[in-house]
C-alpha positions in Angstrom: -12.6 -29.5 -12.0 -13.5 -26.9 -8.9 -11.2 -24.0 -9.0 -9.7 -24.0 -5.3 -9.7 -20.0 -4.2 -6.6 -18.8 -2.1 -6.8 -19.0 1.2 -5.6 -15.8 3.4 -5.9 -16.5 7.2 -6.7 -13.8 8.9 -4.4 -12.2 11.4 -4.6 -13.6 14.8 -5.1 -9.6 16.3 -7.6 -8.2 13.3 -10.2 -8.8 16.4 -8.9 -7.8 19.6 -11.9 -8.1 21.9 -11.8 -11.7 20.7 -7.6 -11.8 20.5 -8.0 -10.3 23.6 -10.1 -13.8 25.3 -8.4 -16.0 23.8 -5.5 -14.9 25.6 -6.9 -14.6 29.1 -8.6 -17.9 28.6 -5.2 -19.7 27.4 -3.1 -17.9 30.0 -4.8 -18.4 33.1 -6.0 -21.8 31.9 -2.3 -22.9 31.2 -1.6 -21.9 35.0 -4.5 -23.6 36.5 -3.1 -26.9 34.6 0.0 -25.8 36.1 -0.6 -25.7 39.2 -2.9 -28.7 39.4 -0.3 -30.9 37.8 2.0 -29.9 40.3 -0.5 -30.6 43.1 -1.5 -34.2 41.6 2.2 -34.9 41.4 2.8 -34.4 45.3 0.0 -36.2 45.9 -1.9 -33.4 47.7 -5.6 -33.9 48.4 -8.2 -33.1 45.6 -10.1 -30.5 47.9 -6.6 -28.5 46.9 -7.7 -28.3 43.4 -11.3 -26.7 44.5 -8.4 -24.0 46.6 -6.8 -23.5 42.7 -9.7 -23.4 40.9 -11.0 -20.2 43.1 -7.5 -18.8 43.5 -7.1 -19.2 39.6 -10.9 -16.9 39.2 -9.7 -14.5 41.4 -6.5 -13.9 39.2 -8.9 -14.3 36.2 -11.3 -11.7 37.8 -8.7 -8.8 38.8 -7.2 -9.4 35.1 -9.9 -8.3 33.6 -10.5 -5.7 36.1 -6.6 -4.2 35.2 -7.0 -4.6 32.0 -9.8 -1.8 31.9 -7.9 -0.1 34.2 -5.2 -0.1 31.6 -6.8 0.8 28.8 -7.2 4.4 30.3 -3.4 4.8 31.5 -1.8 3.5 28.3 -3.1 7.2 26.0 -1.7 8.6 29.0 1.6 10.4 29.3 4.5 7.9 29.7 4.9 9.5 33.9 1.3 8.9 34.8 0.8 5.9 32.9 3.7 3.9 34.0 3.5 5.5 37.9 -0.3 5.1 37.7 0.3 1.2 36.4 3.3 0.5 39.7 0.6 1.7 41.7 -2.3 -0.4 40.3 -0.3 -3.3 40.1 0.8 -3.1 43.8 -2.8 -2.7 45.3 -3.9 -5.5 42.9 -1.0 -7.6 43.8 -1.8 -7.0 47.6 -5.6 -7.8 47.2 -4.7 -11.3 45.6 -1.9 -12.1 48.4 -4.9 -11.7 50.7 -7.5 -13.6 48.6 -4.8 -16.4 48.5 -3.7 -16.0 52.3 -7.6 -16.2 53.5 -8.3 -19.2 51.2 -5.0 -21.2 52.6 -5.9 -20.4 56.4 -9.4 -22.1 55.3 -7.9 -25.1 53.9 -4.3 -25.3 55.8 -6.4 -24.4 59.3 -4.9 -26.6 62.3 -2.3 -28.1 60.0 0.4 -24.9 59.5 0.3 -22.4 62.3 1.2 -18.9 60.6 -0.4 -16.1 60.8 -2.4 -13.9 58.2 0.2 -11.6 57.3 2.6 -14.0 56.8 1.2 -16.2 54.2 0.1 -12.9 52.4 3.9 -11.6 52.4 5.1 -15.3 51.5 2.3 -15.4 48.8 2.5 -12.2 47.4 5.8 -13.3 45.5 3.8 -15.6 43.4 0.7 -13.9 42.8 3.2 -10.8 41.6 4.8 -12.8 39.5 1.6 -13.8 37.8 0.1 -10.5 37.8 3.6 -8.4 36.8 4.3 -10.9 33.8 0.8 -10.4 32.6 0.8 -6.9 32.9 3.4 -6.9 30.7 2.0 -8.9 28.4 -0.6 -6.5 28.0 1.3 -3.4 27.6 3.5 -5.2 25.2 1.0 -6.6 22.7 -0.7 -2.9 22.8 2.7 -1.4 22.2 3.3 -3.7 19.5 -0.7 -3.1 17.8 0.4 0.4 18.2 3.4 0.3 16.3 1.6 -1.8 13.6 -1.0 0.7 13.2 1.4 3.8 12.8 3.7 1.8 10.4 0.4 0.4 8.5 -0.8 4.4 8.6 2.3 6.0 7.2 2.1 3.4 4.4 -1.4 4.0 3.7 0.1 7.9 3.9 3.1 6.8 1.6 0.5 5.4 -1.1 -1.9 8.0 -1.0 0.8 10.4 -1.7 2.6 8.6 -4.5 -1.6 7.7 -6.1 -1.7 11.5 -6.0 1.5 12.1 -7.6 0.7 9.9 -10.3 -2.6 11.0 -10.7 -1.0 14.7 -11.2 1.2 13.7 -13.8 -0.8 11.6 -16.3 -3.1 14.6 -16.1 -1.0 17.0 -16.7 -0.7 15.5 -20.2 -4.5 15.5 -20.7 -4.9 19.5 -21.6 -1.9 19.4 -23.7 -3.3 16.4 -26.3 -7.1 17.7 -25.5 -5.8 21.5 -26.8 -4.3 19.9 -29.8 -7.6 17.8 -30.9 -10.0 20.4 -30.1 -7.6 23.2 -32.5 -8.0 21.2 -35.0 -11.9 20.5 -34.6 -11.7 23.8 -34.6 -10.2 24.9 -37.7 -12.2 21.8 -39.6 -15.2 23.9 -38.4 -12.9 27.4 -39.5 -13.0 25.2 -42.7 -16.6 24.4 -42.9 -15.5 20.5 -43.2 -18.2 19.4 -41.0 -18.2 16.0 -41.3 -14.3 15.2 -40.3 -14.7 17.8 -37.5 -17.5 15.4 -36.6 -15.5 12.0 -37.0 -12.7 13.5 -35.3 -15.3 14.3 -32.0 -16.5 11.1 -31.9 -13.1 9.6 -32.0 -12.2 12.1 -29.5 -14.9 11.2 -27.3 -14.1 7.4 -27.7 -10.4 7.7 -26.5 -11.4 10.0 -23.7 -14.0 7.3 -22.5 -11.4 4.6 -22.5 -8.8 6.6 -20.8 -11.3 7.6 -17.9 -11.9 4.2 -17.4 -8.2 3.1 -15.5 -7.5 4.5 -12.6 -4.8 7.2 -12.6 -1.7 5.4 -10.9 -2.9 1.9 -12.3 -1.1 -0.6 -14.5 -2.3 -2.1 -17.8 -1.0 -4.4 -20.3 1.1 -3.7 -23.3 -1.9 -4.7 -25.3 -4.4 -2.3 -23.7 -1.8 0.2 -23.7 -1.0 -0.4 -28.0 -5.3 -0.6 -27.5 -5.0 3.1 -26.2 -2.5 4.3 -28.6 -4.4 3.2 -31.4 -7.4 5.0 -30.3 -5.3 8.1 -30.2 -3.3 7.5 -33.5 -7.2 7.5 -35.0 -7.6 11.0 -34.0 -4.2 12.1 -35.1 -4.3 10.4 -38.9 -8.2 12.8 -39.5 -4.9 15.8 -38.9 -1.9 14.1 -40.9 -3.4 11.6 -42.9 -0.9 9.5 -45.3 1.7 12.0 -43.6 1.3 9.9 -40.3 3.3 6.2 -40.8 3.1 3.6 -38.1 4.5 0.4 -37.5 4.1 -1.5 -34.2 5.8 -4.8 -33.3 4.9 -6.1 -29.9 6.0 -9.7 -28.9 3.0 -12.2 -27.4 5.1 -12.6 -24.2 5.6 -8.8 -23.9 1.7 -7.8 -24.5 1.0 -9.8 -21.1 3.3 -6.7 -19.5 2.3 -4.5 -17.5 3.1 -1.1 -17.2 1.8 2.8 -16.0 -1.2 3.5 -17.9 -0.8 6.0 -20.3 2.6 6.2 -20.2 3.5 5.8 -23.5 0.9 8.0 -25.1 3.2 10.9 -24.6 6.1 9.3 -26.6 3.8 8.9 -29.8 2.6 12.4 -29.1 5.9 13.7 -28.7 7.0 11.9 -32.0 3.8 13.4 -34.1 4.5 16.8 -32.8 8.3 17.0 -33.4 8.7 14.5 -36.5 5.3 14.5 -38.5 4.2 17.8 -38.1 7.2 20.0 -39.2 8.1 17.9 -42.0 5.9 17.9 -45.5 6.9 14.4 -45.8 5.7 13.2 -42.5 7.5 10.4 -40.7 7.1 6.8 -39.8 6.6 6.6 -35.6 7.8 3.0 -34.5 6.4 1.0 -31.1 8.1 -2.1 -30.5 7.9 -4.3 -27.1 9.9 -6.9 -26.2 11.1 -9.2 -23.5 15.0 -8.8 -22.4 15.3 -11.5 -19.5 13.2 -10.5 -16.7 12.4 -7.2 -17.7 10.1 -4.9 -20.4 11.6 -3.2 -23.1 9.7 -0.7 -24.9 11.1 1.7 -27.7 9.1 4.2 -29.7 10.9 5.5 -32.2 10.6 8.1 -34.9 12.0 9.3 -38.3 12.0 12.7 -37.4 14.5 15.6 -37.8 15.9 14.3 -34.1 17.2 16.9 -31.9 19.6 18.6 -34.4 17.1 21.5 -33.8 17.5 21.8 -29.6 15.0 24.9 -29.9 11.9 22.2 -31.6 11.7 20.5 -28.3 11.7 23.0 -26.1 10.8 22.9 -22.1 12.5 20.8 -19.4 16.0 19.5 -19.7 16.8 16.3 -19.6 20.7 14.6 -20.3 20.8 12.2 -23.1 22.4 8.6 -22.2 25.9 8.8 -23.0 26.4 12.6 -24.0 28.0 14.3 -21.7 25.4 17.3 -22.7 21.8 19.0 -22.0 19.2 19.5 -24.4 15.6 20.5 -24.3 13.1 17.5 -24.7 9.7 18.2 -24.0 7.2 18.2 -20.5 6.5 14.7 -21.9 9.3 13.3 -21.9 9.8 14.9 -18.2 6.5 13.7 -17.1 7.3 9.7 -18.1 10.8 9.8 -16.3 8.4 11.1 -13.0 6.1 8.8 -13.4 8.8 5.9 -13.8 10.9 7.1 -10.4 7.4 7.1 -8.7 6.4 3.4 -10.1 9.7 1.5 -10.2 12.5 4.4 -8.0 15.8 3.0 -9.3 14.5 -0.2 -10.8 14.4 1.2 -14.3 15.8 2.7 -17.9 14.7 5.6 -19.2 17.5 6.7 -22.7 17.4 8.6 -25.1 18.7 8.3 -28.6 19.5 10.8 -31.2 21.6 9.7 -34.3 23.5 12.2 -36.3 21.9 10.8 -39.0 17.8 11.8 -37.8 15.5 10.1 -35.9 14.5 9.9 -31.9 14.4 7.2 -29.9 13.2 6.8 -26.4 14.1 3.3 -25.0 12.8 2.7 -21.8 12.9 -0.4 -19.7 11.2 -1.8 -16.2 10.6 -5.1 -14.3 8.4 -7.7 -16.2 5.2 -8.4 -14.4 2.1 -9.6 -15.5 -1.6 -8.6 -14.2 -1.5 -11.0 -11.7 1.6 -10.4 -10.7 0.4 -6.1 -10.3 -2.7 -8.0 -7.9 -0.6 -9.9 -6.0 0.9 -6.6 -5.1 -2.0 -5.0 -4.2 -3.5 -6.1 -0.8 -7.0 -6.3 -1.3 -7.7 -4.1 2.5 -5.5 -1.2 1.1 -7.0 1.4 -1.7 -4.9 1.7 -4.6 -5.7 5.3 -5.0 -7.3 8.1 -2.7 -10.8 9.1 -3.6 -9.1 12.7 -4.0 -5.6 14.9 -3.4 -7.3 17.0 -0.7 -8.3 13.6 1.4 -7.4 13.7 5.1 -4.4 11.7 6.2 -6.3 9.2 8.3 -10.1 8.3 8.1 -12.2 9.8 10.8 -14.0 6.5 11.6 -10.7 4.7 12.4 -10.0 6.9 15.1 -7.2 6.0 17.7 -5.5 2.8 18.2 -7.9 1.0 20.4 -6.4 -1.4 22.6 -6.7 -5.1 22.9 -9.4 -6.1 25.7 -11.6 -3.1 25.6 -14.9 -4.5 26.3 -14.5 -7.7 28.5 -18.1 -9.0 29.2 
């Protein structure tokens, strides 16, 4: 069986030299059949249609003629453009009513006895009208392109902005684990243990690779995430060995998730620094992913000391759910709560549990989407992250709104 692609029509303006015909051809056309109509229905003589067919060029030809005309007043300043445009429109208004009023003297001659001027006052109502309302047509679909474009521009500015955000934060947290690993390469070398110093490189080189390899404000899977985590938890064991417990329990529905990438690599490092390291014991550190409706729940957990020493986790404050007090948590722990108000704003848990009896637990809970779901979002026209923080606010080959009709030929 054929897969059928999705279709995605494109929008009716994404060409506007060609919207831009299409247009003229429809409008004008749909007066000519107007207007012939109308003659055909009063029975007039078919030589009147040759009259319409000329007087409908004419208003075809000084169209086109406004419409470059246009193009230079509308970047103008809103006095010159619009006084510029009531003049324009007047002396093109005046040339048709003449057109009009020579071609009906031709074919009215010796059957209606009014003068030149006449006709051209009586006919200038009409041709106005015609020429007026598509004026305004014209200024109105370039105001409206316009508008797109700024609103489409201060999204593109919105994303690039939040892609650099979240680019900042997940690496802030790559010189914190990458001074860790390398101390410790460095004091298996101190040691003269060559070979685990060794191992742990190549480990280290392995999880670096597969980091580097997501984007920085992407989304991946719970199971490429857990992938991740166990890349890290490789490195961690050549420090802790037997001292480092894990246990993770991840439902099949919840490993489709998606989430931030790396986000919760800072929760297991948080839990190894705080619960395995200071105790001779070690602890267990527990991952477990579930689905609670139509949302992601995610709690890593440790068997730690908790936070009955406040001075262990010591850097930015953070409340704890339900405690009506501060306490010092960690630039992890910080650093997951930005990245989830960038991602989701308000759409999201982030708590914190500490029993009186030990432990730590961070809970934290977001919309359940899957990878298609994360592409769907993601219009294929718009880059899902800037090549780099210092990258100009608009691209210097879009340059400036160009309006509709600029090259009639």
């Amino acid at each position: 069986m054929a897969m059928m692609l999705p279709l995605r029509p494109a929008p009716f303006f994404k060409n506007k030299n060609s919207a831009f015909w299409y247009l003229q051809f429809a409008g004008w056309g749909g007066v000519m059949l107007l207007r012939v109509t109308s003659a055909l229905a009063n029975e007039q003589s078919l030589d009147l249609l040759l009259v319409i067919m000329v007087e409908m060029l004419t208003g075809f030809s000084i169209s086109l003629i406004l419409s470059v005309v246009y193009r230079q007043l509308i970047r103008r300043p809103a006095v010159v453009s619009w006084g510029a445009t009531a003049l324009v429109l007047l002396l093109s208004v005046a040339t048709y009513a003449a057109i009009d009023s020579w071609l009906q003297g031709i074919y009215y001659s010796g059957i209606r006895d009014s003068s030149f001027v006449q006709r051209m006052v009586a006919l200038a109502y009409l041709d106005g009208t015609l020429l007026g309302a598509w004026s305004a047509l014209y200024y109105a679909i370039n105001f409206f392109l316009q508008v797109e474009e700024q609103a489409d521009r201060l999204e593109r500015l919105e994303a690039q902005a939040t892609s650099a955000q979240l680019a900042m934060l997940r690496y802030q947290l790559n010189p914190h684990f990458l001074f860790n690993t390398l101390n410790s390469i460095s004091t298996l070398v101190l040691l003269k243990q060559t070979e685990p110093a060794n191992a742990m490189l190549t480990r280290l080189s392995g999880f670096l690779r597969h980091t580097l390899i997501s984007q920085p404000s992407g989304k991946v899977t719970v199971a490429q995430e857990v992938e991740t985590l166990q890349l890290y938890l490789e490195i961690e064991r050549m420090r802790f060995e037997e001292r480092l417990r894990t246990a993770f329990e991840v439902e099949p529905e919840a490993a489709k998730a998606c989430l931030p990438a790396m986000l919760l690599q800072p929760l297991v490092e948080n839990a190894i620094k705080y619960a395995v390291s200071p105790q001779e014991e070690g602890a267990q550190i527990s991952l477990t992913a579930q689905l609670v409706g139509q949302r992601l729940r995610v709690a890593v957990s440790d068997t730690g000391p908790g936070l009955r020493n406040a001075r262990q986790r010591a850097s930015l404050p953070m409340a704890l759910a339900g405690a009506g007090r501060t306490v010092s948590t960690g630039v992890g722990l910080a650093n997951i709560r930005d990245r989830l108000a960038q991602a989701y704003g308000d759409d999201h848990r982030f708590e914190i549990r500490n029993p009186p009896e030990g432990g730590f637990t961070v809970i934290i809970e977001i919309p359940y989407q899957t990878a298609a779901d994360v592409a769907a979002e993601t219009p294929a026209a718009k880059p899902a992250a800037i090549p780099s923080v210092a990258a100009t606010p608009t691209s210097p080959s879009r340059g400036p709104a160009r309006p509709i009709g600029t090259t009639p030929a």
